[in-house]
C-alpha positions in Angstrom: -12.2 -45.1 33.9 -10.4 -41.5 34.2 -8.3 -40.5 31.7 -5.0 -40.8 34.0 -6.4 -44.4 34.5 -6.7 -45.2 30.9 -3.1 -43.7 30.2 -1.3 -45.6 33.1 -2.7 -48.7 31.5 -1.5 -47.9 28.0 1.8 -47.1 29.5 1.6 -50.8 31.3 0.7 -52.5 27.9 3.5 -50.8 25.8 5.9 -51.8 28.9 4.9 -55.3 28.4 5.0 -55.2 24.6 8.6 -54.1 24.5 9.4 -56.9 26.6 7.9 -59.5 24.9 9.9 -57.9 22.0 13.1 -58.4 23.6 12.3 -61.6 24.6 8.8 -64.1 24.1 10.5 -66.9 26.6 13.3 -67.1 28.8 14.7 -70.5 31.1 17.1 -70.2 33.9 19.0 -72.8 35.4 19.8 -76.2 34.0 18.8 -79.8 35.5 16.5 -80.4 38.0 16.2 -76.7 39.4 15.3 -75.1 36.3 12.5 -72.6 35.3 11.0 -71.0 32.7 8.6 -68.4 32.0 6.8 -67.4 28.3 5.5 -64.0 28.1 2.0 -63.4 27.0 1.3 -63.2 23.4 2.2 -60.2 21.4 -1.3 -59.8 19.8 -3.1 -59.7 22.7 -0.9 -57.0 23.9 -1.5 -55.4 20.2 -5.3 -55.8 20.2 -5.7 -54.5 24.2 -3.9 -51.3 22.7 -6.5 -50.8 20.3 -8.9 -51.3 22.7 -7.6 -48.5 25.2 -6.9 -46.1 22.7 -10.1 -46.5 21.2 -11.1 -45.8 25.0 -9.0 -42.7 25.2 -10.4 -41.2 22.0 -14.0 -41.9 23.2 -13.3 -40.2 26.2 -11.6 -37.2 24.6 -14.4 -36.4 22.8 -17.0 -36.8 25.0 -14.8 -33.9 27.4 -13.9 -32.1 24.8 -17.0 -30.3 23.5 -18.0 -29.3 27.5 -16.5 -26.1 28.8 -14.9 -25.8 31.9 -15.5 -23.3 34.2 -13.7 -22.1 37.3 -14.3 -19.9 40.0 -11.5 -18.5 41.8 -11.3 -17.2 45.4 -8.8 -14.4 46.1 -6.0 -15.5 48.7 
């Protein structure tokens, strides 16, 4: 995974964490037609954060310690 990858997905997770925090379960309607739909559990969420940013440091440092060079072309 790219580093834009393993951001995007971060940004997913803490998306979904702040829902759960505003709400774990939620029912609409009442009766017969009704539904209802539980959010996944906040420590999964937690513990997949780890995860990535333990990712995204890995990944850091394994860049980090190469140069980059580049070649330019006058236009």
């Amino acid at each position: 995974m790219t580093l834009e990858e393993l951001q995007a997905r971060k940004a997913a997770y803490m998306a979904a964490e702040l829902k759960i925090l505003e709400s774990q379960e939620y029912k609409v309607g009442d009766g017969v037609a009704n539904r209802s739909n539980r959010r996944a559990d906040l420590e999964q969420v937690r513990d997949e954060l780890k995860v990535i940013d333990q990712q995204i440091e890995a990944l850091t440092a394994r860049t980090s310690g190469r140069r980059r060079v580049y070649y330019g072309r006058p236009g």
